[in-house]
Residue, then its C-alpha position, 0 to 999 in steps of 0.5 A: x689819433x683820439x685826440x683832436x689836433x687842436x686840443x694837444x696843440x693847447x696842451x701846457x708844457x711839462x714847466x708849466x703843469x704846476x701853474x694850471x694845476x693851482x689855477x684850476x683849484x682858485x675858484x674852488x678856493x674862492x667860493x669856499x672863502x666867499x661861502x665862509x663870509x657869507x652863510x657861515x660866519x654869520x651864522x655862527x655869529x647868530x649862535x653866540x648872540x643867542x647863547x649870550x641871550x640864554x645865559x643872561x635870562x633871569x626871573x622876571x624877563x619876558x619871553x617869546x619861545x619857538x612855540x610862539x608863547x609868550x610869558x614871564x620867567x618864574x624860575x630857572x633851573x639849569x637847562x628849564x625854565x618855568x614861564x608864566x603864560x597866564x595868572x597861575x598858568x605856569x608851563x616848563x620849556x627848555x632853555x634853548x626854546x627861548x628865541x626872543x627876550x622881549x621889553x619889559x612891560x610887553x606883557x599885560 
């Protein structure tokens, strides 16, 4: 009476409800596997490669910070770090503000 004729006329059969039911959730599956490869596997790859970065930092490297400093490292501590951003000018930044290790000899 509601429903259209043409519309229950396509209604699946009572063996066939499993199947459109895992056919209707592929695309969800899809774009979830799509969203996986594409924002955040690289990303997570990004985070590794920065960590790795942080960990590797000695006295002496040349730093770029989120800041936009650019300085030399003077002494570490465990989650500081000293840099150098001028000739006895020396400022105290978190270790997770370092984006960039810079060449050697950048810095003049």
């Amino acid at each position: 009476m509601f429903i259209s004729s043409a519309f229950a006329q396509t209604a699946p059969a009572a063996g066939g409800d499993m199947q459109s039911s895992l056919m209707s959730m592929l695309p969800l599956v899809l774009m979830f596997v799509v969203l996986y490869f594409v924002m955040i596997r690289p990303q997570m790859k990004r985070q590794k490669e920065h960590r790795a970065m942080i960990d590797a930092l000695a006295k002496g490297d040349e730093v770029a910070t989120a800041g936009g400093l650019l300085g030399k490292v003077t002494r570490l501590d465990e989650q500081y770090l000293t840099v150098e951003i001028s000739q006895g000018v020396e400022i105290q930044v978190q270790r997770s503000a370092v984006v960039q290790v810079l060449p050697k000899g950048t810095l003049k």
